[in-house]
C-alpha positions as CSV (number, residue, x, y, z in Angstrom):
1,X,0.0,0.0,0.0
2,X,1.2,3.4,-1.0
3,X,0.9,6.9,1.2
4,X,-1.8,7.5,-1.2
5,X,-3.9,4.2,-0.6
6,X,-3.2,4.5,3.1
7,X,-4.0,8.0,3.3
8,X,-7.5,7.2,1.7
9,X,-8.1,3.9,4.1
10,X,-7.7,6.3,7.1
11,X,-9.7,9.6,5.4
12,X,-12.6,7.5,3.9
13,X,-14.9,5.2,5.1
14,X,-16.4,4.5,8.9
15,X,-14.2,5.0,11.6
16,X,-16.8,5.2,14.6
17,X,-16.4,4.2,17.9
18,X,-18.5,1.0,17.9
19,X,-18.5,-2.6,17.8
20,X,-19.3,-3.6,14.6
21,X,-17.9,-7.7,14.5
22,X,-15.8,-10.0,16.5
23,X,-12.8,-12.4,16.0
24,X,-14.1,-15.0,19.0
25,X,-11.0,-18.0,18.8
26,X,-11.6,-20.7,21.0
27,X,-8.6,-22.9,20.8
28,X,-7.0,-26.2,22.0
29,X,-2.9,-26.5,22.2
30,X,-1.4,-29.9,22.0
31,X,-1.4,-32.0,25.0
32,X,2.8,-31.2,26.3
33,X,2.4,-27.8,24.7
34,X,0.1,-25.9,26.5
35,X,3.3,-23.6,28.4
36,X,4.9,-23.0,24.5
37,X,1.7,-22.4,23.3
38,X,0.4,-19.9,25.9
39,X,3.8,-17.5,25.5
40,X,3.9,-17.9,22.2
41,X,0.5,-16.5,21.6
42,X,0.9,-13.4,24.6
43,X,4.5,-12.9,23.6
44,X,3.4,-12.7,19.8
45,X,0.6,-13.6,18.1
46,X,-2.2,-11.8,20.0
47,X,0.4,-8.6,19.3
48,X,1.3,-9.7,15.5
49,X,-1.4,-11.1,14.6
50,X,-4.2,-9.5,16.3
51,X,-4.1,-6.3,18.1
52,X,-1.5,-4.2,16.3
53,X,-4.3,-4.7,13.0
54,X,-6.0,-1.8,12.0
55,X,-9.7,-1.3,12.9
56,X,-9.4,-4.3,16.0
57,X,-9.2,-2.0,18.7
58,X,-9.7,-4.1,21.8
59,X,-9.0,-7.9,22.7
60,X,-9.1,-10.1,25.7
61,X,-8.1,-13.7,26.6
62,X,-9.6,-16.6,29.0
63,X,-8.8,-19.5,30.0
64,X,-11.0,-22.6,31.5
65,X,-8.6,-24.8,33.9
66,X,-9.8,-28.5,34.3
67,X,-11.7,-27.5,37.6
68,X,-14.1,-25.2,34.9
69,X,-13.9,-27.7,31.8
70,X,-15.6,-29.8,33.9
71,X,-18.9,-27.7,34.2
72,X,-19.8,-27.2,30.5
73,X,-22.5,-28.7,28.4
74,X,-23.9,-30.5,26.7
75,X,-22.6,-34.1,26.2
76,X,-21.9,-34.6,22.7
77,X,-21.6,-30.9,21.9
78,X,-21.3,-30.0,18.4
79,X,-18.8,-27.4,19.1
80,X,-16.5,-29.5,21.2
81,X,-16.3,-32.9,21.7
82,X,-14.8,-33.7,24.0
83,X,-16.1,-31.2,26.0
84,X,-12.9,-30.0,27.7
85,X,-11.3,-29.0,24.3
86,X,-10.8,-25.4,23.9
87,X,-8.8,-24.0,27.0
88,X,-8.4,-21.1,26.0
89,X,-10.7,-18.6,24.1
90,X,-9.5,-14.6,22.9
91,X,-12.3,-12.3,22.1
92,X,-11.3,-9.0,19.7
93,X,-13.6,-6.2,18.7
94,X,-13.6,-4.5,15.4
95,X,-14.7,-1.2,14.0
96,X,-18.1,-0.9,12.5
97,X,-18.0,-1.4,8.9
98,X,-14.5,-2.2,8.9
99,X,-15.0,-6.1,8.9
100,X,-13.4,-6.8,5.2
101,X,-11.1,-4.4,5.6
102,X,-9.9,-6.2,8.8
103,X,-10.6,-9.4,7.7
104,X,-8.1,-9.0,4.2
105,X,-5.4,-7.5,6.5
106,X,-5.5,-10.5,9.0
107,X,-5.2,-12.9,6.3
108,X,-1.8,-11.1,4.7
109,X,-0.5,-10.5,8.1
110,X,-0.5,-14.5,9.2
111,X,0.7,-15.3,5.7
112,X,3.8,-13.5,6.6
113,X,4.0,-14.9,10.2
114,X,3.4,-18.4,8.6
115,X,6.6,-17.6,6.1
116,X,8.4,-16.0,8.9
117,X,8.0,-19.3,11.2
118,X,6.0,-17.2,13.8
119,X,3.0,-19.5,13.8
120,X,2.8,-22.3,16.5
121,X,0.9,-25.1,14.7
122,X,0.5,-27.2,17.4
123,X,-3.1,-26.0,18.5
124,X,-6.3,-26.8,17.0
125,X,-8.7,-24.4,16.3
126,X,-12.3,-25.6,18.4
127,X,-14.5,-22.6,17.7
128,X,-13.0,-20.1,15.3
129,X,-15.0,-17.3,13.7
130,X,-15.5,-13.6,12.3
131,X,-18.9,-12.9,13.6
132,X,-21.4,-10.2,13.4
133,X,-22.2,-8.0,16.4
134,X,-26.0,-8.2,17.3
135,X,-26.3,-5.7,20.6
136,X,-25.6,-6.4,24.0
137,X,-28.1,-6.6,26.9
138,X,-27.1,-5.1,30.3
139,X,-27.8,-5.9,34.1
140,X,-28.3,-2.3,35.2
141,X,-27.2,1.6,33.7
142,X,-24.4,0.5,36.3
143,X,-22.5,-1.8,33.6
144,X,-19.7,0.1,31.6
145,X,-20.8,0.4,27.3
146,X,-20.2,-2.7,25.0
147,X,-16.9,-0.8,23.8
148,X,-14.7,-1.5,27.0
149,X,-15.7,-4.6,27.7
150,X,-12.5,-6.2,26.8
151,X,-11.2,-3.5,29.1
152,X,-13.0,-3.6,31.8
153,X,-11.7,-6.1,35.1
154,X,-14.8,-9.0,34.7
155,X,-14.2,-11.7,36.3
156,X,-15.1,-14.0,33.9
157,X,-16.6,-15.3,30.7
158,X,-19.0,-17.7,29.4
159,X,-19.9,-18.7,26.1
160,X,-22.9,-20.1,25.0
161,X,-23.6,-21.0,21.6
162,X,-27.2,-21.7,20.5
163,X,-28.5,-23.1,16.9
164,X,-32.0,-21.5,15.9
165,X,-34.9,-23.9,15.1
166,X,-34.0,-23.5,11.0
167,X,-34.9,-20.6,9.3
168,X,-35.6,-18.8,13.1
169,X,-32.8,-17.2,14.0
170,X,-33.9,-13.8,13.8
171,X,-37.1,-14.8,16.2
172,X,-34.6,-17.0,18.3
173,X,-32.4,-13.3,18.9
174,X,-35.6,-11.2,19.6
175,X,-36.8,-13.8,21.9
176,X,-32.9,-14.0,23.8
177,X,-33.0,-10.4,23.8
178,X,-36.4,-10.1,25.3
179,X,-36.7,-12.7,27.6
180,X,-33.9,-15.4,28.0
181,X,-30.9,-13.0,28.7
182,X,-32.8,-10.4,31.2
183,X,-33.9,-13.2,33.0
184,X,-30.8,-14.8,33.7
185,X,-28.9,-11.5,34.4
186,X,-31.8,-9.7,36.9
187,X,-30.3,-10.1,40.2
188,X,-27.4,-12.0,39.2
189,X,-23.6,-11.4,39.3
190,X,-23.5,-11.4,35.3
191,X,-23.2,-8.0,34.3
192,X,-23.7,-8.2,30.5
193,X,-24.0,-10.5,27.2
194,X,-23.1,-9.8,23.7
195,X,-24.9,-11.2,20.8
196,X,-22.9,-12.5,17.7
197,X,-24.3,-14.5,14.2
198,X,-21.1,-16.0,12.7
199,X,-19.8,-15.0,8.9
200,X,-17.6,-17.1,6.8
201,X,-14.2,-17.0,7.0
202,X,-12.5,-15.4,4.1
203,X,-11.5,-17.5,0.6
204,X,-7.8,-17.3,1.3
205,X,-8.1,-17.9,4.8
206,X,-5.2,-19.9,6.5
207,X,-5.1,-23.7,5.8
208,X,-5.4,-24.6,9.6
209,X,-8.7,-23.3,10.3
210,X,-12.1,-24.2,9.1
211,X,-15.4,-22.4,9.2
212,X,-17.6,-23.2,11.6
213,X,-20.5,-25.7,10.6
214,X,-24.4,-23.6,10.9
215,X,-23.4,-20.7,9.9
216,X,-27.0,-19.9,8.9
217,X,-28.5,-20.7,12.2
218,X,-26.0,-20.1,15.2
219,X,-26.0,-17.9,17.6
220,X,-23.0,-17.1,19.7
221,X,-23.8,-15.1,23.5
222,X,-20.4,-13.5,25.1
223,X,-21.9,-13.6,28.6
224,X,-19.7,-11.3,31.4
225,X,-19.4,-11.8,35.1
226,X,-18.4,-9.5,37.7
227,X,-17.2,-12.5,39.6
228,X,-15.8,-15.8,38.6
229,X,-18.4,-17.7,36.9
230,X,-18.4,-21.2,38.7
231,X,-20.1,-19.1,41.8
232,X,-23.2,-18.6,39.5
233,X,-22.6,-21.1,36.5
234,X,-25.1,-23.7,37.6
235,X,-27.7,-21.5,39.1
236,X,-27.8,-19.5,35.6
237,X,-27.0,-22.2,33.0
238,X,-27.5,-26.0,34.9
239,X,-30.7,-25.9,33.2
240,X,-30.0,-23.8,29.8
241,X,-30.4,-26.9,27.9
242,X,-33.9,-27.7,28.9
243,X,-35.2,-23.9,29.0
244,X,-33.8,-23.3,25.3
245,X,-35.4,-27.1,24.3
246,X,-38.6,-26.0,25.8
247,X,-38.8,-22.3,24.2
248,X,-39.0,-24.2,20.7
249,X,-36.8,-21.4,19.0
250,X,-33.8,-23.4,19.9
251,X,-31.0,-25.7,20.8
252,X,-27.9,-25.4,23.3
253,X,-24.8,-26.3,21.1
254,X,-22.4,-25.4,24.1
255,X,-22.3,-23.5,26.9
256,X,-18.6,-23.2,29.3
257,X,-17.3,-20.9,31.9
258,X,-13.8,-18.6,31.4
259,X,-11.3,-16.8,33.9
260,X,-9.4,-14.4,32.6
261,X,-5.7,-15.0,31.9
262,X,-2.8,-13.4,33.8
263,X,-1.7,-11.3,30.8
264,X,2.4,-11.8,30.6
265,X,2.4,-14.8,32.5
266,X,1.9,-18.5,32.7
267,X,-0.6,-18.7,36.0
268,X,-2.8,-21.8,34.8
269,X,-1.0,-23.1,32.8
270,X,-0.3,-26.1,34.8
271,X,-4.3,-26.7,36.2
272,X,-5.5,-27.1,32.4
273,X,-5.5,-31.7,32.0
């Protein structure tokens, strides 16, 4: 790109503040690599490959140690099976209208890093996606904007991942919107949930990584907890399967609790098999 290209990517098009899509990368390292893969991926890649990209302007990673691995659902998940795959899961934000854009630069950027050997292939890639940002639902006026969420201390995650009754998922998101997500946060220690609809992945995407399957129908909730999430996890989600069965609009494909990493260092690491 010349100073005249780049000078018309920064003058033209939207530059809002606003969340406008997410990168959401829920990923499994190798069993006997989970120490090179963690530092390789805070020292580097969430840098390199993630955050110094323009229009991704915030990012955040978590991390489910066995003692949280052991609360998700459901048995025979679509999304991970066995259920413990996918220790770790980084969430990134992207400027409104700037998904392509964003999108086209990611792909050059890990082309290089591949060439360059800066790309650890021994992790697999559980639940991998560009997806569409839908609104949030808050507890209270209390809860800090959708924008600093990946900011902001929370003490943990969850992420629940729902497929629509076919050809409902716009009812499905009203009806989560409406009902299922202010009923679970009213009262509750969960401060807010985001609401994403996964996109494909682009046509020169990297070889390791896949689109995920129901792209039409899925529904991805970024749920956030003041505290950490195994003090409310059951209470809010031990019956998520049967509540979403019995709405009709749809189906729990996966639901698991997060903690966030100790950025810079290796805390963890050693309580994930």
């Amino acid at each position: 790109m010349d100073s005249l290209e780049l000078h018309r990517a920064i003058a033209e098009g939207p530059y809002e503040a606003q969340i406008g899509s997410a990168l959401i990368t829920m990923v499994e390292p190798h069993e006997g690599f989970d120490r090179e893969y963690n530092r390789w991926y805070e020292d580097d890649h969430f840098i390199s490959g993630a955050l110094a990209m323009p229009w991704m302007f915030a990012g955040r990673r978590f991390v489910a140690p066995k003692r949280l691995q052991g609360m998700r659902a459901p048995e025979g998940s679509p999304i991970a099976n066995p259920l413990a795959l996918g220790k770790y899961i980084s969430l990134y934000w992207i400027i409104e209208g700037r998904q392509d854009d964003q999108a086209a630069h990611s792909t050059a950027i890990n082309r290089r890093l591949r060439a360059d050997d800066r790309i650890l292939l021994k992790r697999d890639h559980i639940y991998t996606s560009f997806q569409t940002y839908r609104g949030a639902v808050y507890r209270d006026d209390a809860v800090v904007r959708d924008i600093h969420i990946l900011n902001y201390p929370f003490g943990g995650h969850v992420l629940e991942v729902i497929d629509a009754t076919e050809g409902q998922r716009e009812a499905l998101i009203d009806w989560l919107k409406a009902d299922y997500i202010p009923s679970k946060l009213k009262g509750s220690d969960m401060a807010v949930a985001t609401i994403f609809t996964p996109i494909p992945l682009p046509a020169d995407k990297m070889p390791d990584v896949a689109d995920i399957p129901g792209l039409d129908d899925r529904v991805t909730i970024l749920w956030f907890s003041d505290n950490e999430p195994e003090r409310s996890f059951d209470a809010l989600f031990g019956k998520a399967e049967a509540d979403l069965a019995a709405s009709g609009k749809g189906k729990l494909a996966f639901v698991a609790p997060f903690i966030p990493t100790f950025h810079g260092t290796d805390r963890y690491v050693d309580e994930l098999r």
